[in-house]
C-alpha positions as semicolon CSV with decimal commas, in nm:
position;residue;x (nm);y (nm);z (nm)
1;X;1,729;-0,083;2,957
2;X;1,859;-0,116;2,589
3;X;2,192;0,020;2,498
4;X;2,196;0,264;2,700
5;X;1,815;0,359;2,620
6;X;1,550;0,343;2,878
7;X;1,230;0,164;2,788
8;X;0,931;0,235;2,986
9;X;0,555;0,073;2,976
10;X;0,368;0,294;2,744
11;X;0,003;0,327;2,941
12;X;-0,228;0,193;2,645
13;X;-0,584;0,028;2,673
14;X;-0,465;-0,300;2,516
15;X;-0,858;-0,398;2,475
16;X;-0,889;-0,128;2,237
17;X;-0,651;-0,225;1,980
18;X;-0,784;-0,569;1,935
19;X;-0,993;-0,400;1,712
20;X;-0,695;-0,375;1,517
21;X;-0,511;-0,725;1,483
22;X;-0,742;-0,821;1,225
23;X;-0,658;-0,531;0,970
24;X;-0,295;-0,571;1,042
25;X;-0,278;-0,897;0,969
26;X;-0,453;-0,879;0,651
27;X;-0,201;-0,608;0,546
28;X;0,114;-0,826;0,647
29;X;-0,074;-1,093;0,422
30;X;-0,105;-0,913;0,138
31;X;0,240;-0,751;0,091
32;X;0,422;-1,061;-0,044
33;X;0,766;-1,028;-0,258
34;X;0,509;-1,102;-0,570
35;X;0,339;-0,843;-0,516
36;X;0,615;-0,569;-0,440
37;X;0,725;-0,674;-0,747
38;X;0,408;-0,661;-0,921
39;X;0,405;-0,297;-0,807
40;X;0,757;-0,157;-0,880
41;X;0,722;-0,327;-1,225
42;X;0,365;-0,099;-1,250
43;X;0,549;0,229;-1,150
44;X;0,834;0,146;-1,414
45;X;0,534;0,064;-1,703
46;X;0,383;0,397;-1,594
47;X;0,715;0,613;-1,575
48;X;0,768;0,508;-1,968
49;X;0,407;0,602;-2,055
50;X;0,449;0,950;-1,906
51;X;0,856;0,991;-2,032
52;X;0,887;1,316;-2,278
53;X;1,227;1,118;-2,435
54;X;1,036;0,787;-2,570
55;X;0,689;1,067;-2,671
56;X;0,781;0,978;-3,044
57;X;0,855;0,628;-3,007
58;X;0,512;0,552;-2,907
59;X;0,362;0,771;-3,189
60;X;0,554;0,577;-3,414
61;X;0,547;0,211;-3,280
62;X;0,117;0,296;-3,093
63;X;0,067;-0,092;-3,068
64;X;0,331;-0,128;-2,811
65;X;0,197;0,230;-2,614
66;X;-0,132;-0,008;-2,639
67;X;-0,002;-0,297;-2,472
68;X;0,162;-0,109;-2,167
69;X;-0,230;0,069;-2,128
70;X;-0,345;-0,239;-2,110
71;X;-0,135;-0,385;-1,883
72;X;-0,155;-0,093;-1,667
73;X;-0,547;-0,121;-1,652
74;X;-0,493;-0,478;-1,513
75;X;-0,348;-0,386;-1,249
76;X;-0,603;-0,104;-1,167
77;X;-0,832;-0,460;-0,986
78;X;-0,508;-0,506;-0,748
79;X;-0,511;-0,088;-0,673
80;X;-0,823;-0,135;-0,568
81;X;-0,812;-0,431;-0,359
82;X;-0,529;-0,251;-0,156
83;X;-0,747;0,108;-0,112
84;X;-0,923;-0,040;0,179
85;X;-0,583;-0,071;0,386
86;X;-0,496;0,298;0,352
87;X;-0,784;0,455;0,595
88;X;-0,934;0,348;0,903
89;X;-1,302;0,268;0,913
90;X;-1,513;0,460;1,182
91;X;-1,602;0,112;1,306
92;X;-1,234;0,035;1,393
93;X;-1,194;0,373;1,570
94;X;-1,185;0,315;1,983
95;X;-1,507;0,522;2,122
96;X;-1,267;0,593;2,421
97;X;-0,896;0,756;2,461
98;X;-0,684;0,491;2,390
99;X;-0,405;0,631;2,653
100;X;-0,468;0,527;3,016
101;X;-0,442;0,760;3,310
């Protein structure tokens, strides 16, 4: 009893999730304050590739629309390296009901 909110066991086949504690950890390991920056920096770069207002700046000053391309397609190796946490491989999946009766 929290608060004034009522916690109760929740019936789960703990054995099954094991499975699990590897791929979670790997996630906690991998989302540093580097790389959150790393990644709000990317969405930024991207935001002024695609904005309509700085369209003519680049096709006057193209060297510097190359460099921000470039840097972009650095970043694609990290993109990739984090695909693998979004989905669940079948091999992770419990071959039973996870719930308990």
């Amino acid at each position: 009893h929290l608060g004034g909110i009522l916690f109760s066991e929740f019936p789960v086949k703990k054995h099954l999730l094991e499975n699990f504690v590897y791929r979670v950890n790997d996630a906690l390991k991998s989302v540093t304050i580097k790389a959150i920056k790393t990644e709000k920096a990317r969405e930024v770069k991207k935001q002024i590739l695609k904005s309509k207002k700085l369209k003519v700046y680049f096709q006057e000053h193209p060297q510097e629309k190359e460099i921000l391309d470039k840097d972009l397609n650095k970043g694609k190796a990290q993109e990739y390296r984090f695909h693998d946490l979004k989905s669940i491989p079948d091999y992770l999946m419990p071959k039973e009901p996870l719930l308990s009766n």
